[in-house]
VMD Tcl script that builds the backbone (N, CA, C; Angstrom):
set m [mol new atoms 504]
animate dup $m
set s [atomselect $m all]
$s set {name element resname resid chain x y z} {
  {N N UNK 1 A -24.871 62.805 36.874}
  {CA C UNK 1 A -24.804 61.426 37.339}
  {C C UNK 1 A -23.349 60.975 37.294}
  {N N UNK 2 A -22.736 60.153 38.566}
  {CA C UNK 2 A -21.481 60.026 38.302}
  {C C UNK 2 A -21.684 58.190 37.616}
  {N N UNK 3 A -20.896 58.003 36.719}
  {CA C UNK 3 A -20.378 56.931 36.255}
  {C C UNK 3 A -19.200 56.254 36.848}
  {N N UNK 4 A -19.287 55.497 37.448}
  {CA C UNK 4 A -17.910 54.423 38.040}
  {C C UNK 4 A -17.992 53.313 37.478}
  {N N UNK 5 A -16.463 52.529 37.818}
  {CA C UNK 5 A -16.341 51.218 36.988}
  {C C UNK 5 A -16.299 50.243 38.512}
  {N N UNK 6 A -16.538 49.601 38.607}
  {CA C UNK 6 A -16.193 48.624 39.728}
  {C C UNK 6 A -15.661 47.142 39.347}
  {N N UNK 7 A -14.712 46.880 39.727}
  {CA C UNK 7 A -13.854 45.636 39.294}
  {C C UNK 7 A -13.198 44.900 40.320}
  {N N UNK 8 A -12.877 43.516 40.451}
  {CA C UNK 8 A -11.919 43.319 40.880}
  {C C UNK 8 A -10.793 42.031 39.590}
  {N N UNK 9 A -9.513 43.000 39.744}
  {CA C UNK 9 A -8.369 42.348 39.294}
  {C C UNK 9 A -7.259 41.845 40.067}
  {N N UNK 10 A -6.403 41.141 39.405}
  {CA C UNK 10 A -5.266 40.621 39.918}
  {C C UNK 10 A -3.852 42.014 40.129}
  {N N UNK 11 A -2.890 41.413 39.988}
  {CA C UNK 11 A -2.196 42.546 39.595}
  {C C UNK 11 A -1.317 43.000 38.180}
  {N N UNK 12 A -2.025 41.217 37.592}
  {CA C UNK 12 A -1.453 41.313 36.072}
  {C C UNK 12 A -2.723 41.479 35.292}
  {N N UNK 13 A -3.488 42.319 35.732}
  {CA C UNK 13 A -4.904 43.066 35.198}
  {C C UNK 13 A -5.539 41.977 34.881}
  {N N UNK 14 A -5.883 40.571 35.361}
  {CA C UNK 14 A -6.626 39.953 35.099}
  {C C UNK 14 A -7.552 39.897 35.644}
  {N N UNK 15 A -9.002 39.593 34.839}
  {CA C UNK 15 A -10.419 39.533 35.804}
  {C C UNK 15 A -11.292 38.450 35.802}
  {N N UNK 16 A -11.262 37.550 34.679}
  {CA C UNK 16 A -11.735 36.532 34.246}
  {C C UNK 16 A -10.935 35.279 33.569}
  {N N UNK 17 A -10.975 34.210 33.528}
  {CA C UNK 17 A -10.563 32.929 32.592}
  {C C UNK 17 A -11.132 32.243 32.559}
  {N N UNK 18 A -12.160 32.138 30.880}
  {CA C UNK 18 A -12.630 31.054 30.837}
  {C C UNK 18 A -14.255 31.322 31.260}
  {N N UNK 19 A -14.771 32.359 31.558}
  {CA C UNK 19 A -15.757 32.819 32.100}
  {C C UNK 19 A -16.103 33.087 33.173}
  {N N UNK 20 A -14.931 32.849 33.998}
  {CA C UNK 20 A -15.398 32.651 35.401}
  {C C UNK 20 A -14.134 33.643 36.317}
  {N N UNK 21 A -14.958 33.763 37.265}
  {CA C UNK 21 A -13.746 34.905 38.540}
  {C C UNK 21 A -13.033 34.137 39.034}
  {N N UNK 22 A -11.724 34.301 39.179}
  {CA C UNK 22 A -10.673 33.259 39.375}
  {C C UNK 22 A -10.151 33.154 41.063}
  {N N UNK 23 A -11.151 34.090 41.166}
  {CA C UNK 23 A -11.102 33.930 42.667}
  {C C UNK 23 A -12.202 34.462 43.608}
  {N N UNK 24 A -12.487 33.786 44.704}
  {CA C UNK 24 A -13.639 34.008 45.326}
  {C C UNK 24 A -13.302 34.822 46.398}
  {N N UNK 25 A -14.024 36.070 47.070}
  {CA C UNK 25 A -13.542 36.876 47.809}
  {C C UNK 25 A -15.006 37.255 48.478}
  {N N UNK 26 A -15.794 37.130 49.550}
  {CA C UNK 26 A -16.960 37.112 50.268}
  {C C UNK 26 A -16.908 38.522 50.606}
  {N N UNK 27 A -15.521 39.168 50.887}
  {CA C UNK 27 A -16.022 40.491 51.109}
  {C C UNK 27 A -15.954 41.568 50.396}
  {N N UNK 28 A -15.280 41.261 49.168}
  {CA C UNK 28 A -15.150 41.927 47.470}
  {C C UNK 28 A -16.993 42.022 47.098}
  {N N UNK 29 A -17.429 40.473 47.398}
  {CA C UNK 29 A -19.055 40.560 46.965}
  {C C UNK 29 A -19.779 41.679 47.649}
  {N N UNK 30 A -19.782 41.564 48.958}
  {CA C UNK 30 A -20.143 42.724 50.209}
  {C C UNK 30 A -20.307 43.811 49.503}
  {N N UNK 31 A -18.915 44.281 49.760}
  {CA C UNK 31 A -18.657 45.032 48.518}
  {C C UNK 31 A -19.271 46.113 47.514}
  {N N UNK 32 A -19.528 44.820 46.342}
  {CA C UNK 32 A -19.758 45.161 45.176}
  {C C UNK 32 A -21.178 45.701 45.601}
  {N N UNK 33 A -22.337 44.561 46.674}
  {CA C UNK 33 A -23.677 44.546 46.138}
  {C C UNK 33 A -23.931 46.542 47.210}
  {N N UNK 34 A -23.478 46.188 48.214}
  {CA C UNK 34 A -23.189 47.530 48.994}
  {C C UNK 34 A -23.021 49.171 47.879}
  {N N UNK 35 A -22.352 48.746 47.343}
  {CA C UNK 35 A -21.928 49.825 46.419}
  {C C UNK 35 A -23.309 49.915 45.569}
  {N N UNK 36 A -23.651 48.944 44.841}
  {CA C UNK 36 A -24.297 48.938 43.540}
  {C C UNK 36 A -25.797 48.969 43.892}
  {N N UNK 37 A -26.702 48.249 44.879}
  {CA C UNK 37 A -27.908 48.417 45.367}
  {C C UNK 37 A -28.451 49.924 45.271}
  {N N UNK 38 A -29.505 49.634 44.665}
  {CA C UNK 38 A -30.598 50.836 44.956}
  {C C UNK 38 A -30.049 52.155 43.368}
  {N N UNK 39 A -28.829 51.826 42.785}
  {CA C UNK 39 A -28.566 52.203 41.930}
  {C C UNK 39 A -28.205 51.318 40.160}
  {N N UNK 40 A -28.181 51.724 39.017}
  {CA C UNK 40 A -27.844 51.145 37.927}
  {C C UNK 40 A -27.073 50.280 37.976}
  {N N UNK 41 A -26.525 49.533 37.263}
  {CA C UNK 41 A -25.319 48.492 36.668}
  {C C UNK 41 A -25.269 48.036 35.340}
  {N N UNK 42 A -24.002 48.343 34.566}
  {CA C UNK 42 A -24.009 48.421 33.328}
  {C C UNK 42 A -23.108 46.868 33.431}
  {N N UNK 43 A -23.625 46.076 32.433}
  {CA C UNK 43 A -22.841 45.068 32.102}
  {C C UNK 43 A -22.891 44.509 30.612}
  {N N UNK 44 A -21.778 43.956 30.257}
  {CA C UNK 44 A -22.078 43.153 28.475}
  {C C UNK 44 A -23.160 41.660 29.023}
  {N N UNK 45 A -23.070 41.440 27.741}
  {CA C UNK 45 A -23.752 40.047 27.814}
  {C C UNK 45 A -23.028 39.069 28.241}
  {N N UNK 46 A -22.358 38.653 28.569}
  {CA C UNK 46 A -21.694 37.588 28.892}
  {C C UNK 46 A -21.310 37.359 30.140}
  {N N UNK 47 A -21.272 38.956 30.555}
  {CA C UNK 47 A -20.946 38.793 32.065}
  {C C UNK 47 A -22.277 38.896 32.328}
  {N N UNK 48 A -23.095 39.111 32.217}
  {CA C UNK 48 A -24.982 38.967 32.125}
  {C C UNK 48 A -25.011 37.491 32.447}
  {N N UNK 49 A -24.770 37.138 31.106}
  {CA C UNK 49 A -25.041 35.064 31.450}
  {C C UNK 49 A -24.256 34.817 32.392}
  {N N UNK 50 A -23.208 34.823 32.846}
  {CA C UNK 50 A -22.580 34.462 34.179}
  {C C UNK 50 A -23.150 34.350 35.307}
  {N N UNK 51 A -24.194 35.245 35.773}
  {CA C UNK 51 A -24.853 35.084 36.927}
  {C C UNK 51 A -25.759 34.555 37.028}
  {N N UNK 52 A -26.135 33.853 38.448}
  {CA C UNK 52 A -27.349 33.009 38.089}
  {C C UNK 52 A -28.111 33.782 38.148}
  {N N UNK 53 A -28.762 35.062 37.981}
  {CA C UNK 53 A -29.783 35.373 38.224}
  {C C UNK 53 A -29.471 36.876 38.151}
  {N N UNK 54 A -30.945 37.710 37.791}
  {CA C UNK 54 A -30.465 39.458 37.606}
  {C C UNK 54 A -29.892 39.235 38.700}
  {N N UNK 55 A -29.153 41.001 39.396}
  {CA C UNK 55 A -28.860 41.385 40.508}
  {C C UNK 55 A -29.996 42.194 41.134}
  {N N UNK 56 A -30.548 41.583 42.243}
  {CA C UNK 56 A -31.930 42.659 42.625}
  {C C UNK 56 A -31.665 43.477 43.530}
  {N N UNK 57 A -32.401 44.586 43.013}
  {CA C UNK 57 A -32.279 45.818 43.533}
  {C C UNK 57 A -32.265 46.319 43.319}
  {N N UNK 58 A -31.637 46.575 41.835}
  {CA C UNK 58 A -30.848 47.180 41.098}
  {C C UNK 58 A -31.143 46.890 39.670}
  {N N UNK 59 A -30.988 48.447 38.948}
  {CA C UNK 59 A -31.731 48.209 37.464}
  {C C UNK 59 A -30.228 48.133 36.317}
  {N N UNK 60 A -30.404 46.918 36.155}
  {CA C UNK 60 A -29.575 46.186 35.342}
  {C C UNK 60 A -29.705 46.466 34.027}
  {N N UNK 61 A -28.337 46.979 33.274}
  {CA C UNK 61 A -28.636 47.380 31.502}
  {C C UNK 61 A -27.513 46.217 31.176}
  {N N UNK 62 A -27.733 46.184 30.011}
  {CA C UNK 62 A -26.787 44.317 29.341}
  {C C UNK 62 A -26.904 44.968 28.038}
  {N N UNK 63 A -25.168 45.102 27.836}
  {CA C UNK 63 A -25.151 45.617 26.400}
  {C C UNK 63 A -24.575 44.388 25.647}
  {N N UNK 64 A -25.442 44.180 24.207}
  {CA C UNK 64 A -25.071 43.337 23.384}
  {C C UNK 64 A -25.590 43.465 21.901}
  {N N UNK 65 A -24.247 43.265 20.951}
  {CA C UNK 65 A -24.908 43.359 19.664}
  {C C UNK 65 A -26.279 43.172 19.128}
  {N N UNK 66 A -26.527 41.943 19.814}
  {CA C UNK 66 A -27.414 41.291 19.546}
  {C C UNK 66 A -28.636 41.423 20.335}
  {N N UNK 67 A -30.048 41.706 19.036}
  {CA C UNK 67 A -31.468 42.317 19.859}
  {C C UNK 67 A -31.934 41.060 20.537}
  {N N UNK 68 A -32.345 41.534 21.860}
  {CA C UNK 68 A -32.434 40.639 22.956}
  {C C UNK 68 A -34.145 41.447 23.198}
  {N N UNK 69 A -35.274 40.608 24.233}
  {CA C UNK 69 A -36.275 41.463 24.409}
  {C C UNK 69 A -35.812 41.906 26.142}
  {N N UNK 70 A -36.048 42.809 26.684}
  {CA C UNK 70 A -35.807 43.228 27.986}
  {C C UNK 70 A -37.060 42.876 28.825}
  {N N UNK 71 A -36.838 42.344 29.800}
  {CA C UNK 71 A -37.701 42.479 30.919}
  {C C UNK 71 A -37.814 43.046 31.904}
  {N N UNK 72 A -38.429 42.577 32.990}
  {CA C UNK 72 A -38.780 43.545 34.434}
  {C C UNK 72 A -37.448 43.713 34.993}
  {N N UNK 73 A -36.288 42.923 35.122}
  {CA C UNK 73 A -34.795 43.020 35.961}
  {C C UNK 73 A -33.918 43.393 35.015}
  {N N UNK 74 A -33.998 43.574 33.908}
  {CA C UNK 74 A -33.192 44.132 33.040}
  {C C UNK 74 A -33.368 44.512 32.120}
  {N N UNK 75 A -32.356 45.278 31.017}
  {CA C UNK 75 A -33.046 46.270 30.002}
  {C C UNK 75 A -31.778 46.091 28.987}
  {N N UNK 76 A -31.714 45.629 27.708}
  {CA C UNK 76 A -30.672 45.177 26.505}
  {C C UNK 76 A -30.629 46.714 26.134}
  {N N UNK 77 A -29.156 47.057 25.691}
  {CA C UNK 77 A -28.956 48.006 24.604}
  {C C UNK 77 A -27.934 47.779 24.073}
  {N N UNK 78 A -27.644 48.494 22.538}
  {CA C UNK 78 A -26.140 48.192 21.812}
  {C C UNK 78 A -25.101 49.332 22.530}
  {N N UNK 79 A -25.538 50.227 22.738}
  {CA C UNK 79 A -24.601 51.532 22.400}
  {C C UNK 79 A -25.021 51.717 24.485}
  {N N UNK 80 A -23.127 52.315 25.367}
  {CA C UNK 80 A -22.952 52.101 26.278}
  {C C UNK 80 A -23.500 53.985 26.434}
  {N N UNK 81 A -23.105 54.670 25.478}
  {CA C UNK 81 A -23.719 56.187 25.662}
  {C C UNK 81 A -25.084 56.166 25.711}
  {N N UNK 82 A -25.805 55.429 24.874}
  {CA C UNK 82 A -27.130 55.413 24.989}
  {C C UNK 82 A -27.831 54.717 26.428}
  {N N UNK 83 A -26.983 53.870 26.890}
  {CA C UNK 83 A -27.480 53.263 28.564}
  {C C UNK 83 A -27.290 54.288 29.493}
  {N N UNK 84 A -26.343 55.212 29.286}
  {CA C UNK 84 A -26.074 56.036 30.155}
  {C C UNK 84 A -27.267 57.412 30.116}
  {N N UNK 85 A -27.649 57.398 29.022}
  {CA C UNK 85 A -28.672 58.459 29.086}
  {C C UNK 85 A -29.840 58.161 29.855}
  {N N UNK 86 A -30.254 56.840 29.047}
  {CA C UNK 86 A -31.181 56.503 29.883}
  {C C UNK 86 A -31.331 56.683 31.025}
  {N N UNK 87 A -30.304 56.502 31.881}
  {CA C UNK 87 A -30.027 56.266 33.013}
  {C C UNK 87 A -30.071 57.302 34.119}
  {N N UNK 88 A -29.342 58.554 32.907}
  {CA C UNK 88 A -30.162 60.313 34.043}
  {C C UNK 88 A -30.984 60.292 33.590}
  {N N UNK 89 A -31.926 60.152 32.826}
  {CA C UNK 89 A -33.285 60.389 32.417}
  {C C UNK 89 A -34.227 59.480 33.428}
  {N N UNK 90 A -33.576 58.776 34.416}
  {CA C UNK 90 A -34.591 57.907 34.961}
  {C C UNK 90 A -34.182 58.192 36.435}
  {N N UNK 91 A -33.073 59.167 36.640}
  {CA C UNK 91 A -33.030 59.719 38.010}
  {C C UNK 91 A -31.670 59.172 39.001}
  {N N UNK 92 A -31.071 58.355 38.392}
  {CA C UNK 92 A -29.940 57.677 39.182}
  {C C UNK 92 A -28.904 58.538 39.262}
  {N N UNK 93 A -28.279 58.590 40.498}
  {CA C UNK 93 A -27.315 59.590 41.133}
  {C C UNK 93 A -26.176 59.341 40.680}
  {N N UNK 94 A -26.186 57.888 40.356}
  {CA C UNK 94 A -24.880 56.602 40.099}
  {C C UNK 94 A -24.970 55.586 39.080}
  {N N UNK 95 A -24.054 55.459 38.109}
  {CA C UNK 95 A -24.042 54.505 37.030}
  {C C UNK 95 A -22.590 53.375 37.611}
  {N N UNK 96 A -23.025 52.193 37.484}
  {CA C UNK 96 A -21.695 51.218 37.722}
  {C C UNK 96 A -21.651 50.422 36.790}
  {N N UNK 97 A -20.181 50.404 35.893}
  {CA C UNK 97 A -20.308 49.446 34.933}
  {C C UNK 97 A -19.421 48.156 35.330}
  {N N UNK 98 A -19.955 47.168 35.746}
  {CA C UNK 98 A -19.715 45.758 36.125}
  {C C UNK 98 A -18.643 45.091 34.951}
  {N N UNK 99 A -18.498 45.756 33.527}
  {CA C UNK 99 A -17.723 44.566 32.710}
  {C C UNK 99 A -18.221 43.980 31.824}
  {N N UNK 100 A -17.782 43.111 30.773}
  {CA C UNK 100 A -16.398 42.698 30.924}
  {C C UNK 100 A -15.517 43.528 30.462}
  {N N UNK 101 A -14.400 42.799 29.724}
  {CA C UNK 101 A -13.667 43.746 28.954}
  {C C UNK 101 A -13.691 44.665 28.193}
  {N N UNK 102 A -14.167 44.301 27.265}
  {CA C UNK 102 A -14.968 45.373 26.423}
  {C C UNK 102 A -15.359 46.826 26.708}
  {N N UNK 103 A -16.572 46.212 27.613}
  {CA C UNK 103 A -17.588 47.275 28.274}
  {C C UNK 103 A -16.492 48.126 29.409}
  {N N UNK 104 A -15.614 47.732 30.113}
  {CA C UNK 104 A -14.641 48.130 30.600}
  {C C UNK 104 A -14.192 49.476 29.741}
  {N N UNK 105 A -13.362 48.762 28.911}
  {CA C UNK 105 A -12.718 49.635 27.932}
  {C C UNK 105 A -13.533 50.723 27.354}
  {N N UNK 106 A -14.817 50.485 27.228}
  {CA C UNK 106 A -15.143 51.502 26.564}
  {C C UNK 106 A -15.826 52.377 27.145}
  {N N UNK 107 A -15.918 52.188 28.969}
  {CA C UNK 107 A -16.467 52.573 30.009}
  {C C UNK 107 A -15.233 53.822 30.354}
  {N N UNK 108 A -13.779 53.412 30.210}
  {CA C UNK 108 A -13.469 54.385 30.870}
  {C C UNK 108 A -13.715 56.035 30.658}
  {N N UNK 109 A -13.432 56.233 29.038}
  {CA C UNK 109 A -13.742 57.011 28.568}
  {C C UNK 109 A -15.118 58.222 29.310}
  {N N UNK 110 A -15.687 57.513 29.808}
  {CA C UNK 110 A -17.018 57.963 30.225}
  {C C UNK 110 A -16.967 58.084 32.144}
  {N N UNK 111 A -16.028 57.084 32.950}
  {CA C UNK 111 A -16.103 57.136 33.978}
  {C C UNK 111 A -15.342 58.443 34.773}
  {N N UNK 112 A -16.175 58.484 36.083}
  {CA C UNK 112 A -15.630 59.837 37.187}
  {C C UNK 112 A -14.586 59.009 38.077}
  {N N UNK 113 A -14.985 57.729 38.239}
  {CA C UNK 113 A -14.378 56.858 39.457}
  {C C UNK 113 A -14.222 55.580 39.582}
  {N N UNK 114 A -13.098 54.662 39.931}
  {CA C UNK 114 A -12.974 53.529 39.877}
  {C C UNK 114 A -12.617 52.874 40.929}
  {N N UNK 115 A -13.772 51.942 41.672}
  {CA C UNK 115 A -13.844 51.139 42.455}
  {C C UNK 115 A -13.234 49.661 42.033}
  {N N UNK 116 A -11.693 49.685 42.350}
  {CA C UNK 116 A -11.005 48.518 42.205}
  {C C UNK 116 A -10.467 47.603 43.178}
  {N N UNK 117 A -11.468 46.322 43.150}
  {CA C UNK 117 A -10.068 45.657 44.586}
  {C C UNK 117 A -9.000 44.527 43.856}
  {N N UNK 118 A -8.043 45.169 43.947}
  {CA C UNK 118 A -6.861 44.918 43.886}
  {C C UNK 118 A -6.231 43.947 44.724}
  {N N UNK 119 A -6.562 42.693 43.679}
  {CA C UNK 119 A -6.419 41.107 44.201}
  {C C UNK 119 A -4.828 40.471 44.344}
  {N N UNK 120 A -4.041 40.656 45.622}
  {CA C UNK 120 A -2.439 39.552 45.545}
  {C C UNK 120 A -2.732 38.912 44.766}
  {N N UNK 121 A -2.786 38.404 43.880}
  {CA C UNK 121 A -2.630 37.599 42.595}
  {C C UNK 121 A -1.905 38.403 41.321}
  {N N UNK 122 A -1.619 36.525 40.912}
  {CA C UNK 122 A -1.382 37.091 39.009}
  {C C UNK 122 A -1.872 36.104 38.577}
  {N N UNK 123 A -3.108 35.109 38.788}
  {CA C UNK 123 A -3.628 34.329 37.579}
  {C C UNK 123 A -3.458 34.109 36.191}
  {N N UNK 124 A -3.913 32.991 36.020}
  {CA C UNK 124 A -3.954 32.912 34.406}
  {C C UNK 124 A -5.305 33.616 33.943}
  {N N UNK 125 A -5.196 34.381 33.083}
  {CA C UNK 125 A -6.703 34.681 32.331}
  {C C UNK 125 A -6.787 34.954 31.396}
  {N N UNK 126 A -7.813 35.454 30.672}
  {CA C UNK 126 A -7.948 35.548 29.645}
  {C C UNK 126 A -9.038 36.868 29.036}
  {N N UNK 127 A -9.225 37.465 30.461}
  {CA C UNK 127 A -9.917 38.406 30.239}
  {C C UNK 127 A -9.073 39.366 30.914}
  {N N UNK 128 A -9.460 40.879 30.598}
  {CA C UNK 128 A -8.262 41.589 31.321}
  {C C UNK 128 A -9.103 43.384 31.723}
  {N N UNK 129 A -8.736 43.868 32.992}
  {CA C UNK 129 A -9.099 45.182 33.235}
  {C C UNK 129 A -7.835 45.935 32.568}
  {N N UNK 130 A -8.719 47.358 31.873}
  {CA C UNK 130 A -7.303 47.942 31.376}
  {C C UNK 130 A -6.348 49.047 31.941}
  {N N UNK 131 A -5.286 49.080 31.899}
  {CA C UNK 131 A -4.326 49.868 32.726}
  {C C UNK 131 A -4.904 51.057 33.075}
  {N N UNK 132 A -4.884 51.348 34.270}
  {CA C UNK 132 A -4.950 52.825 34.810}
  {C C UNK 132 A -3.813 54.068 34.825}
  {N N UNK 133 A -4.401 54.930 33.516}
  {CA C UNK 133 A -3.408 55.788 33.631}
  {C C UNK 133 A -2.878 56.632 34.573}
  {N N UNK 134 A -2.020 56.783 35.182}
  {CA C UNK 134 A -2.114 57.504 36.440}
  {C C UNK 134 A -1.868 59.103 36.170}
  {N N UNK 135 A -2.041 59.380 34.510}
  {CA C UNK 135 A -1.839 61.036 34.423}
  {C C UNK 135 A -3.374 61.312 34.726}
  {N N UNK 136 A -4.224 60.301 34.671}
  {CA C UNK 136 A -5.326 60.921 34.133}
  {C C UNK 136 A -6.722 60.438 35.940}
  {N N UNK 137 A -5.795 59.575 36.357}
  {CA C UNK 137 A -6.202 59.043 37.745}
  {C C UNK 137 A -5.514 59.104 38.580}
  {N N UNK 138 A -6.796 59.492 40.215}
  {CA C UNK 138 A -5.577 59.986 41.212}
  {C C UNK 138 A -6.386 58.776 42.180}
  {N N UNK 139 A -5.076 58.169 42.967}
  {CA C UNK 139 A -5.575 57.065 43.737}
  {C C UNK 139 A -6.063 57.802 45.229}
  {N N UNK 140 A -7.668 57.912 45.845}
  {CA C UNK 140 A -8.009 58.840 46.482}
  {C C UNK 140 A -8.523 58.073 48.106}
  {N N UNK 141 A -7.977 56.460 48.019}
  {CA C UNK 141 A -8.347 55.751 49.043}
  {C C UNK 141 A -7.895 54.429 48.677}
  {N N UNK 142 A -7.304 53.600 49.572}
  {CA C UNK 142 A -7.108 52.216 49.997}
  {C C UNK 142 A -7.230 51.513 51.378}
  {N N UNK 143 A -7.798 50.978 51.013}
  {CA C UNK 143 A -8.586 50.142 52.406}
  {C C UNK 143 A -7.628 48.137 52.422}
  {N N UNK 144 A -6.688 48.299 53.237}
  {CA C UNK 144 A -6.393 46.402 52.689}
  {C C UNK 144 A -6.977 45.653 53.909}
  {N N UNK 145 A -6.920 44.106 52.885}
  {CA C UNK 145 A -7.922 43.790 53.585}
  {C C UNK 145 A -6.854 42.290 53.675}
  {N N UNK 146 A -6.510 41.564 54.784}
  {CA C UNK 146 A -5.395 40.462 54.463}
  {C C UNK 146 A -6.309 39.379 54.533}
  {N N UNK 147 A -5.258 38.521 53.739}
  {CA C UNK 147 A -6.191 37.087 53.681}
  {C C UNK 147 A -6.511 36.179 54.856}
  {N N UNK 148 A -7.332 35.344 55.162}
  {CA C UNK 148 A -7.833 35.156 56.447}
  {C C UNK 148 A -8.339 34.008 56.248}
  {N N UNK 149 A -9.475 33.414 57.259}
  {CA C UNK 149 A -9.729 32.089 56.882}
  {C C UNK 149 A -10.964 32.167 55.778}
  {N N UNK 150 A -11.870 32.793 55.361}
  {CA C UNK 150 A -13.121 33.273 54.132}
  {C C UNK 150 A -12.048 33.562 53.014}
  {N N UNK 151 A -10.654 34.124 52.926}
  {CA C UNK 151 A -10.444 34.745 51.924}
  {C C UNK 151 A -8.832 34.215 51.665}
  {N N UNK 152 A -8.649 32.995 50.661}
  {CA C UNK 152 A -7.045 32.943 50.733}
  {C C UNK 152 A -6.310 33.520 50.094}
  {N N UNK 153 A -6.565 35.331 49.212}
  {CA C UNK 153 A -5.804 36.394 49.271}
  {C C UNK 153 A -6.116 37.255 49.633}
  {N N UNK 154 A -4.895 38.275 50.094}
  {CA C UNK 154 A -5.283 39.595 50.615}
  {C C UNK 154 A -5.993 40.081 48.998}
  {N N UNK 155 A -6.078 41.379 49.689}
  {CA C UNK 155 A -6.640 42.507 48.669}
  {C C UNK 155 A -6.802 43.514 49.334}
  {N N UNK 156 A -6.395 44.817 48.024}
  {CA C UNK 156 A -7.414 46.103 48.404}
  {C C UNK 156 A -8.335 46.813 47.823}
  {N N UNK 157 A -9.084 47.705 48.683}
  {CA C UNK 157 A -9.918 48.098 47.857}
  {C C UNK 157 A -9.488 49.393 47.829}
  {N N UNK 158 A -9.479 49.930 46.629}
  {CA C UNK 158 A -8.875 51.036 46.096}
  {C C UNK 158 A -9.715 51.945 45.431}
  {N N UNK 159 A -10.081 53.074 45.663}
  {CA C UNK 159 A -10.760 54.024 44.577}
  {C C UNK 159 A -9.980 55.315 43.986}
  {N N UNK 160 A -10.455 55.579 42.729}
  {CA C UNK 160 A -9.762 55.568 41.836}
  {C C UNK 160 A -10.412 56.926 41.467}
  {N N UNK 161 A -10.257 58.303 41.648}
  {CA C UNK 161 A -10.601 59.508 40.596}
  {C C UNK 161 A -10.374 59.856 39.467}
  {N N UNK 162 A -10.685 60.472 38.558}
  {CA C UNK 162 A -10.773 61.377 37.114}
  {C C UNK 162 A -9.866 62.303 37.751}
  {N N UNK 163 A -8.863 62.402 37.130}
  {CA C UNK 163 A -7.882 64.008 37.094}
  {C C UNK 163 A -8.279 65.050 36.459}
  {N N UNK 164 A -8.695 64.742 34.691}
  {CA C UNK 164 A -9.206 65.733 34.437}
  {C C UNK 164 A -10.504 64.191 33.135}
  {N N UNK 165 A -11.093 64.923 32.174}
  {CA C UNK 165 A -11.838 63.848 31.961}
  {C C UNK 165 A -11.528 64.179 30.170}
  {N N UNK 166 A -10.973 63.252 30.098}
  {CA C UNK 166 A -10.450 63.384 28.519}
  {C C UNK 166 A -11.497 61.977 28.020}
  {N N UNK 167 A -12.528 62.608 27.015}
  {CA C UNK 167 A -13.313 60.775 26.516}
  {C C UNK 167 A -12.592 60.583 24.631}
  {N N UNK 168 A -11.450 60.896 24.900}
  {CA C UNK 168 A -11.663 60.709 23.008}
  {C C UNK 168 A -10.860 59.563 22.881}
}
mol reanalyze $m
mol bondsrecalc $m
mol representation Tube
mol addrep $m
């Protein structure tokens, strides 16, 4: 099963302030749901409460310290290795971990590929995607996309390979 991260940041690795996406991008969403439909999505809790609503389609895991009961659109766990098992054990070709920081960080370790769009910005935030090493990632596509009248920054969308896969 491949594991990817999907994000979008600024270019001063910001992704959030304050709880919220600091910028709205209609075809970043496209996007995301394009990518992620019909397969997993790993997210923390917080970026969980952020949305109004599961993401349908799609079998949603929400990692959080704290025991939560799971229902029909989603499924609580503590441990991000243990979501991932689950997850070939239930047949998915594709794991996407949505965030936040945290779950980010402790996603890379584990990821094949990173679906990043790479927002003209440098916002203020307070949440942050973490640097991409480039010994260890090879940039294998960029698609830009300029800002227009739906979108008042450019961006690209960028994906991101494993060079070799070091998790320690």
């Amino acid at each position: 099963m491949r594991v990817s991260l999907v994000v979008a940041a600024g270019h001063n690795g910001v992704i959030g302030h304050r709880g919220k996406i600091p910028w709205r991008l209609p075809d970043d969403q496209k996007f995301f749901k394009r990518l992620t439909v019909g397969h997993c999505v790993v997210m923390g809790r917080k970026t969980f409460e952020s949305l109004p609503r599961p993401l349908p389609d799609r079998k949603t895991f929400v990692l959080s310290r704290q025991p939560h009961e799971s229902g029909p659109d989603c499924e609580f766990a503590d441990a991000l290795d243990v979501v991932l098992e689950r997850a070939r054990k239930e047949g998915f070709k594709e794991c996407f971990i949505a965030g936040g920081e945290a779950v980010y960080l402790e996603g890379m370790a584990f990821a094949d590929r990173i679906h990043l769009t790479r927002v003209d910005a440098e916002p203020e935030g307070d949440t942050f995607f973490p640097k991409i090493d480039e010994r260890h990632w090879r940039l294998s596509a960029r698609e830009t996309h300029p800002a227009d009248s739906r979108h008042a920054r450019s961006f690209d969308f960028e994906t991101w390979d494993r060079i070799r896969h070091d998790p320690a």
